[in-house]
C-alpha positions in Angstrom: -29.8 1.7 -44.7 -32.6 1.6 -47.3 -31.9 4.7 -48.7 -28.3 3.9 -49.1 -29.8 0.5 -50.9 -32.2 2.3 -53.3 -29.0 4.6 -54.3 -27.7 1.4 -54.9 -30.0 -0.4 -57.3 -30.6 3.4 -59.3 -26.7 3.5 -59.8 -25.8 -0.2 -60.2 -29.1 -1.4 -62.0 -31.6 -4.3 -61.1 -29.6 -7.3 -62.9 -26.2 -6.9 -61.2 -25.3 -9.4 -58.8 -24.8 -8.3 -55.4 -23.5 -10.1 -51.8 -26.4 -8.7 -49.7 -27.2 -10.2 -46.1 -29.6 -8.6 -44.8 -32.3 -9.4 -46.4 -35.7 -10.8 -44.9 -38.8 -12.1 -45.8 -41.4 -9.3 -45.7 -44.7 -9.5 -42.7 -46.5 -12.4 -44.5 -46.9 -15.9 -42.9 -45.1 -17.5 -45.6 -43.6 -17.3 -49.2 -42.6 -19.6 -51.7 -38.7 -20.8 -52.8 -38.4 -21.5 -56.1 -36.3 -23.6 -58.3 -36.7 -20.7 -61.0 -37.7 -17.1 -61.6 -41.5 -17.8 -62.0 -44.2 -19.8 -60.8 -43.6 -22.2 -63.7 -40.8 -23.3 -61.4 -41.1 -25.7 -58.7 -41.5 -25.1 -55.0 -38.2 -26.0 -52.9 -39.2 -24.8 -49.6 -41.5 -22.2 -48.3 -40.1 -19.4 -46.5 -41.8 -18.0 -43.2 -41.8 -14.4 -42.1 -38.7 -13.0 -40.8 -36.4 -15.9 -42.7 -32.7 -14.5 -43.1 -31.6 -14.6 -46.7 -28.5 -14.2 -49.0 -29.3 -12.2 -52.0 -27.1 -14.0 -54.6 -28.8 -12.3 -57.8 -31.2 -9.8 -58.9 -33.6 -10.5 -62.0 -35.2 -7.9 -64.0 -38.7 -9.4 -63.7 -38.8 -8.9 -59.8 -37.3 -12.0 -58.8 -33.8 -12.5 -56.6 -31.9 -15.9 -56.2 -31.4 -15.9 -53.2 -29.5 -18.8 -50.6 -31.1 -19.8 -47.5 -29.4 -20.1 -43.8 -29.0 -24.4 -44.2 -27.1 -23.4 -47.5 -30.0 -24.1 -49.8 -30.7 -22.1 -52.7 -33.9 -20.8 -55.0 -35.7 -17.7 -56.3 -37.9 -15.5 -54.8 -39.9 -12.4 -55.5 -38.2 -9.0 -54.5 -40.9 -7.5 -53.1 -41.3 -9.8 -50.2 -37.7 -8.7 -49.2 -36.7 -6.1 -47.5 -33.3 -5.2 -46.1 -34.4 -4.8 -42.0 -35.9 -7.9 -39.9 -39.6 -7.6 -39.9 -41.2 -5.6 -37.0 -41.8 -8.5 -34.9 -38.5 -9.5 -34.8 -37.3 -6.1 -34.3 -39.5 -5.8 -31.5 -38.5 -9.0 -30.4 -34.6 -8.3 -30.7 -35.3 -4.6 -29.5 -37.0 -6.5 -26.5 -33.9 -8.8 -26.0 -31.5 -5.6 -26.0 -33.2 -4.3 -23.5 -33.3 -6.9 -21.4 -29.4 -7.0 -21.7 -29.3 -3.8 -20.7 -31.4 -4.0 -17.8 -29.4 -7.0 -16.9 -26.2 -4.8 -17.2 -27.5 -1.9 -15.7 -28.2 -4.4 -12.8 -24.6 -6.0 -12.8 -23.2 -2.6 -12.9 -25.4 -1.3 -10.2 -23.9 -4.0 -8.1 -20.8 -3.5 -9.4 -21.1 0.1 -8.9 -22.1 -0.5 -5.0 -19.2 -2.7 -4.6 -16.7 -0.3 -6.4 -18.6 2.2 -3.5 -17.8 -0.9 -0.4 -14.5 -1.2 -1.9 -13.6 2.5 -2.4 -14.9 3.3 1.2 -12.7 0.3 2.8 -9.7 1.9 1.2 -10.5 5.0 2.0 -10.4 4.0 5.8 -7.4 1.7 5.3 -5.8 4.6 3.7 -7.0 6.8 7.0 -5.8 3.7 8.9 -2.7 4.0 7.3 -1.9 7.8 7.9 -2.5 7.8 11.4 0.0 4.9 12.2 2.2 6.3 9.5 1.7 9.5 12.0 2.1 7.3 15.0 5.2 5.5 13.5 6.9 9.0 13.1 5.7 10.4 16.4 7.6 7.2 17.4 10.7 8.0 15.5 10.7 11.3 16.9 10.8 10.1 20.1 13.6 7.3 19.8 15.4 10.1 17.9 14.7 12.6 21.0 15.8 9.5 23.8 19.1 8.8 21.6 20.2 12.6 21.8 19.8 12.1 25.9 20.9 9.0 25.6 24.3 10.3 23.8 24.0 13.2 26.5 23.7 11.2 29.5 26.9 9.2 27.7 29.1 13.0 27.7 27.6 13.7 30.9 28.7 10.1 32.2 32.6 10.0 30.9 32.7 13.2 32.5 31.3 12.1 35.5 34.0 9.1 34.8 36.3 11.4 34.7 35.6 13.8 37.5 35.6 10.3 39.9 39.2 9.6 38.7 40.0 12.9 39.5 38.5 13.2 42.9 40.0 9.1 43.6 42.9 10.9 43.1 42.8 13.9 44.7 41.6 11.4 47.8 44.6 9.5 47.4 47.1 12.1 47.8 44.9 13.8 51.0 45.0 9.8 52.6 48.6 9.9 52.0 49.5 13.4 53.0 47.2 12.5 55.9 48.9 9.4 57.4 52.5 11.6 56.4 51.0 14.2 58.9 50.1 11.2 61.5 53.3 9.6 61.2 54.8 12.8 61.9 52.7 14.1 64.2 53.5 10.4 66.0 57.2 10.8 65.6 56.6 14.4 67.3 55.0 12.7 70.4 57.3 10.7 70.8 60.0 12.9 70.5 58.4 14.7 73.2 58.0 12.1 75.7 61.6 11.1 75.3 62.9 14.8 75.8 60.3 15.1 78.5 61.6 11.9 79.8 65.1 12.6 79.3 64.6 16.1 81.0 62.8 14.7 83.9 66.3 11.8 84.5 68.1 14.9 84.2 66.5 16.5 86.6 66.0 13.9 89.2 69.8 13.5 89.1 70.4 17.1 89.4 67.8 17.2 92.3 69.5 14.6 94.1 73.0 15.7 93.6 72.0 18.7 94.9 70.2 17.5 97.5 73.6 15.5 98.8 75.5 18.1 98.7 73.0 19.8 101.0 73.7 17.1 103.8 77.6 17.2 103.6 77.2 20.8 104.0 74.7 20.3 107.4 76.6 18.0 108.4 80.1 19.9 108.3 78.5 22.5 110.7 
């Protein structure tokens, strides 16, 4: 930056106005603010080391009018300016920066060993969520695996169903040929005890005819 400012003043010349603002009284305890470009002039205010300026103005005799930072305005000589804060304040601000950054290198430490908590908490809830995303599937596998038998033990069951109606009906028509078969077997009995009965009349009657006709013939003799 003061290189680019002494380019500056060669180019532009020492009476041109300017708009600097960053100007700064030079390392000496104090210096004087004039009402004028001279020490004929009165002093306004005097100006302690490190004082931030406004360079209005530039005088060819070395002086600069110049506006302080409570708005108040005078002349002072150019060579107790200079366009950088004066070491102490440097060092001071350079001290202040680095305090910053220490303080953010401690806030993003911390943040840093949270971002490390909170990374390793998701990496087990994403762990967490894999395995019962593996469990929930096993799961699905399974109900999947007990519908197929459960739509197999259905088939097997209608046909089950269906064999039972069968055999009910096969057993119906062996109870009914059954008690046909009893009925007639019942009807044959008795068929044969009346013949048997009939047949034993029949032959008691012959028997005792011929057993009469037996006497008459003893008894003709």
């Amino acid at each position: 930056m003061p290189f680019v400012f002494l380019c500056w003043l060669l180019i532009l010349g020492p009476s041109i106005a300017s708009a600097e603002t960053s100007a700064y009284v030079t390392d000496r305890f104090e210096i004087t603010l004039r009402g004028g470009p001279g020490t004929e002039h009165r002093i306004l205010k005097m100006l302690p080391t490190g004082t931030a300026l406004t360079v209005l103005e530039r005088s060819d005799d070395g002086y600069a009018r110049v506006r302080t930072a409570d708005g108040k305005e005078g002349w002072v000589l150019q060579r107790y300016l200079q366009p950088e804060p004066v070491a102490r304040d440097r060092l001071a601000e350079l001290e202040r920066r680095a305090q910053e950054l220490e303080t953010r290198t401690a806030r993003l430490g911390q943040e840093n060993e949270t971002l490390k908590s909170e990374n390793a908490r998701l990496r087990e809830a994403l762990e967490e969520a894999r395995r019962a995303r593996g469990e929930a599937e096993a799961r699905w596998q399974r109900i999947r695996e007990a519908s197929r038998n459960v739509l197999a033990l259905q088939d097997e069951n209608e046909t089950l169903k269906t064999e039972l109606v069968s055999l009910r009906r096969e057993l119906l028509t062996l109870r009914q040929e059954s008690a046909a078969m009893r009925d007639a077997r019942q009807r044959d009995w008795f068929l044969s005890g009346a013949l048997v009965l009939a047949v034993g009349i029949v032959g008691g009657l012959l028997i005792t005819r011929l057993a009469g006709r037996r006497r008459s013939s003893w008894s003709d003799l």
